[in-house]
C-alpha positions, 0 to 999 in steps of 0.5 A: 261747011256752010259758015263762012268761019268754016270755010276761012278755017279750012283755008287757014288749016290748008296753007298752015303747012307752008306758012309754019316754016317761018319764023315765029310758028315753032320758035315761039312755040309751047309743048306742055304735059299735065298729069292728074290722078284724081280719086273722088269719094261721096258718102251720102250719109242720113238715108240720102242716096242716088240711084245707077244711073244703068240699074236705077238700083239705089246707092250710098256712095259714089267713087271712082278713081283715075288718071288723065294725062293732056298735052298741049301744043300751043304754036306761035304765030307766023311773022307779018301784021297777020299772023297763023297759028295752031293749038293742039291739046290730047286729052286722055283718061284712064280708069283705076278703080270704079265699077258700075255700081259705085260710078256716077252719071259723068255729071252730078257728083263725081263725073271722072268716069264716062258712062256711054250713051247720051243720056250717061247711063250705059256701062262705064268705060275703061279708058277715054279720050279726045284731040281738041284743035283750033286754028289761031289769027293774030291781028297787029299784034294785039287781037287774036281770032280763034276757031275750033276748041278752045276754053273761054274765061268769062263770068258768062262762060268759063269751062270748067277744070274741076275734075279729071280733064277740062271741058271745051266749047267749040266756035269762034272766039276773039281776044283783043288788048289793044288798051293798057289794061283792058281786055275785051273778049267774046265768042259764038259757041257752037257745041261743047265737050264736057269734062268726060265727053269723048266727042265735041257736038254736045248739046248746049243747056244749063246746069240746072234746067238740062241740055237742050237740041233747041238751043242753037248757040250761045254768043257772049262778049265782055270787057276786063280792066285793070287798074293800079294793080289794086281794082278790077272790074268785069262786065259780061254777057251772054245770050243762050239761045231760046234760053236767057240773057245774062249780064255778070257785073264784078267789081274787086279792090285790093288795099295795102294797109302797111304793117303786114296788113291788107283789106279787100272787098268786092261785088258780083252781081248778075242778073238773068232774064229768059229770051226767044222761046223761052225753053226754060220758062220764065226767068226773072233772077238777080243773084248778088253776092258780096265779100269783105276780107282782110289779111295780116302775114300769113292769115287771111280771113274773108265773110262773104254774102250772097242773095238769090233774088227770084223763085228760080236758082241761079242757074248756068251753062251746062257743066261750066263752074267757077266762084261765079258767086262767091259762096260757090263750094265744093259740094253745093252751089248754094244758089237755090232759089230765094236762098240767102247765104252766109260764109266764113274762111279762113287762109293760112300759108305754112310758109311763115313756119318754113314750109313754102308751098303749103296752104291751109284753106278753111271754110263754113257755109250756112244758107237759108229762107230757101223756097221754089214754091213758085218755081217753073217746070224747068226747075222742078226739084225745088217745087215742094220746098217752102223752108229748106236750109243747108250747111257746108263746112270745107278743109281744103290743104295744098302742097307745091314742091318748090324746087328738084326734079319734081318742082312744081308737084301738087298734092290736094286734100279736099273735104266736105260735109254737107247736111240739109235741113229743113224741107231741102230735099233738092239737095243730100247730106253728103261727106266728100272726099278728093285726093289730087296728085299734079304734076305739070310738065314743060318740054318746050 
C-alpha cells in the first residue's frame, strides 16, 4: 500500500458506506446475470498434435465442456461535482465434461478449464471463481476515474471475452467525453486476471513471447471519435514495460449508397518497436491491415488484406484478443511474421426470410510468403520457417430470441478448419468446434 492511488482507494472504499445512502449510488444502479455454457472441441487432423500439458503425453483432441455464471453490480454515483461509485462482478465456472487428458493449458486452444499451477500444468480443476472490485470517481459529470478491476477497450489493451469468463486487468484507468464525440481514455496496469485465472496478480507479457516478472507495468492512453455517424477514428498507445511501444492508428467509413446499397471501407495500422531492456529482443514491426466491403439488403460482402511487415509476428499483450487486424480468426491470428494475408466474408441476416434474429457468418482466410528466418529468440517457433502458408475457412450461425420470457437467449455455432502448408510448422491443421448458449439476465 505505498501508491498514492491505493491509499485514495482505501479512502474512497472506507466512506463508501456513508456516501451510498444519497442519491444517486443505488437508484442509478445496475445488477445484471450473464450465463454461458460453452463446449469447445479441436480436432487436430494430419498428425498434428499437442502434448498434456501435466503428462507431456501426446494428444489428438482437445474438449472441455462448462458453464460460467458472472453477476455484475454496476453503482451509480453519489450526487455533487464528485461523485463515488463501486463495481462488483462475481465470476464463477463450473466443469461439465473434460478430464485430464483432453483439457488444454488454460491458454492455447480451448482455455475454458483452469489447470492449477502457475505454469497451467497441474490437474484440472472441477469448479473455479474470482470477485473482481473497483472503486469509481466521476468528475463534473463527464470524466470517470477507476481503480481496481476492470476491463479496457483499446486497440493497445482490450480484454478478452472469448471464452468461458472475461479477462481483467487491475490499475487505474480514466475515461473522459467532455467533446461531442471524442472519447479519451487510458490506464496503468498493474497485473491481470486471464480468462481462466482465479486470482488478480498475474504477471504481464504478450501472447507470442510469454509472461514476464520483469515487466513491471503497462500504461496506455488513446483517443476515439466519431463523426456524422459515418467515420470513426482510434489513435492508441501503449508501452510495455522493458518490452515495447505500440501505436495502433484505425480509420472506418461508412456510406449510404440509396437503393438498399451501402460501402464501407477502413485501415488499421499499428507499428511495434522494443523499449528498456528489451526482453523480447529487437522488435521493429509494421502490421497493416485494410478492408473494402459493401452491403445490399441483407448481404453483406467484405475482402480484406493484411500485411506482416517485419521478421517477428504481430504480437500482443497476454491472452487480450480483438480484429486487432482484420484477418484475425477463430483458429489463427494470421499475423506471422512476413505474412500477407487475404480474405473473403460473406454476412447474411435471415430476417429478409422472416426469422429476425439469425445471422449467417461465412469466411476464407488463405496467407502466405511467411518466413521467421531472421526472427529473435523470443519468437522461436517461427526459426525454421522460410515458406509457410495457411488457410482458414469459418461458418459462424447465430440466433437471439426476439421476444418471450427467454428474450435475449443466444444460441452460437461456431466452426473452422484450419491446414497449414508449406514449412509452417508454428501452427496445426485443426478442425474446431464451439457451441455457446447465452442468456443475459436484467434485475435491476
Amino acid at each position: 500500500m505505498h501508491s498514492p492511488v491505493r491509499y485514495l482507494s482505501l479512502s474512497i472504499a472506507l466512506a463508501l458506506p456513508s456516501l451510498a445512502a444519497g442519491e444517486g449510488f443505488f437508484e442509478d444502479s445496475t445488477f445484471k446475470v450473464f450465463n454461458r455454457n460453452f463446449y469447445m472441441r479441436q480436432d487436430f487432423r494430419n498428425d498434428s498434435g499437442f502434448r498434456n500439458p501435466q503428462t507431456g503425453e501426446s494428444k489428438h483432441m482437445r474438449a472441455e465442456w462448462a458453464h460460467g455464471v458472472t453477476a455484475t453490480f454496476e453503482s451509480g454515483f453519489t450526487p455533487g461535482p464528485v461523485g463515488f461509485g463501486l463495481d462488483v462482478r462475481g465470476l464463477f465456472g463450473w466443469k461439465l465434461d473434460g478430464g485430464d487428458g483432453q483439457v488444454g493449458d488454460s491458454n492455447a486452444g480451448n482455455g475454458l478449464i483452469p489447470r492449477r499451477g502457475y505454469n497451467f500444468d497441474g490437474k484440472p480443476k472441477d469448479d473455479f471463481g474470482k470477485v473482481d472490485v473497483a472503486l469509481k470517481l466521476r468528475l463534473f459529470e463527464d470524466t470517470v476515474l477507476r481503480y481496481g478491476d476492470y476491463r479496457p477497450a483499446s486497440p493497445v489493451i482490450n480484454a478478452s471475452d472469448t471464452r468461458l469468463l472475461p479477462q481483467s486487468f487491475r490499475g487505474a484507468f480514466f475515461e473522459n467525453t467532455s467533446i461531442e464525440g471524442l472519447t479519451l481514455v487510458g490506464g496503468k496496469v498493474e497485473s491481470g486476471s486471464d480468462r481462466s485465472a482465479t486470482a488478480h496478480n498475474g504477471d504481464l507479457g504478450t501472447a507470442y513471447g510469454g509472461r514476464f516478472k520483469e515487466a513491471d507495468d503497462f500504461i496506455y492512453g488513446g483517443a476515439d471519435y466519431k463523426y456524422d455517424g459515418r467515420f470513426f477514428f482510434r489513435l492508441h498507445h501503449g508501452r510495455l514495460d522493458d518490452v515495447w511501444n505500440q501505436t495502433a492508428l484505425y480509420g472506418d467509413w461508412i456510406q449510404p449508397l440509396g437503393g438498399g446499397w451501402g460501402f464501407n471501407t477502413g485501415f488499421k495500422y499499428i507499428r511495434t518497436r522494443d523499449t528498456g531492456k528489451s526482453l523480447l529482443g529487437d522488435i521493429d514491426n509494421d502490421s497493416w491491415s485494410a478492408h473494402v466491403g459493401a452491403t445490399h439488403g441483407p448481404h453483406a460482402l467484405t475482402l480484406t488484406h493484411t500485411r506482416i511487415d517485419d521478421d517477428s509476428p504481430f504480437d500482443y499483450l497476454w491472452n487480450t484478443w480483438d480484429f486487432f487486424l482484420n484477418t484475425g480468426s477463430q483458429v489463427s491470428d494470421f499475423n506471422n511474421p512476413n505474412e500477407r494475408t487475404w480474405m473473403l466474408r460473406y454476412d447474411y441476416d435471415f430476417a429478409a426470410l422472416g426469422l429476425p434474429g439469425l445471422t449467417l457468418i461465412a469466411r476464407y482466410l488463405r496467407g502466405t510468403d511467411i518466413d521467421g528466418s531472421k526472427v529473435g529468440p523470443g519468437y522461436a517457433a517461427y526459426q525454421n520457417i522460410r515458406d509457410g502458408r495457411h488457410w482458414e475457412r469459418n461458418f459462424w450461425i447465430s440466433y437471439v430470441v426476439q421476444s418471450g420470457p427467454a428474450k435475449d437467449l443466444t444460441f452460437k455455432i461456431l466452426q473452422a478448419t484450419h491446414r497449414v502448408n508449406g514449412d509452417h510448422t508454428a501452427e496445426a491443421d485443426i478442425d474446431e468446434l464451439r457451441l455457446i448458449v447465452e442468456y443475459p439476465l436484467s434485475l435491476r
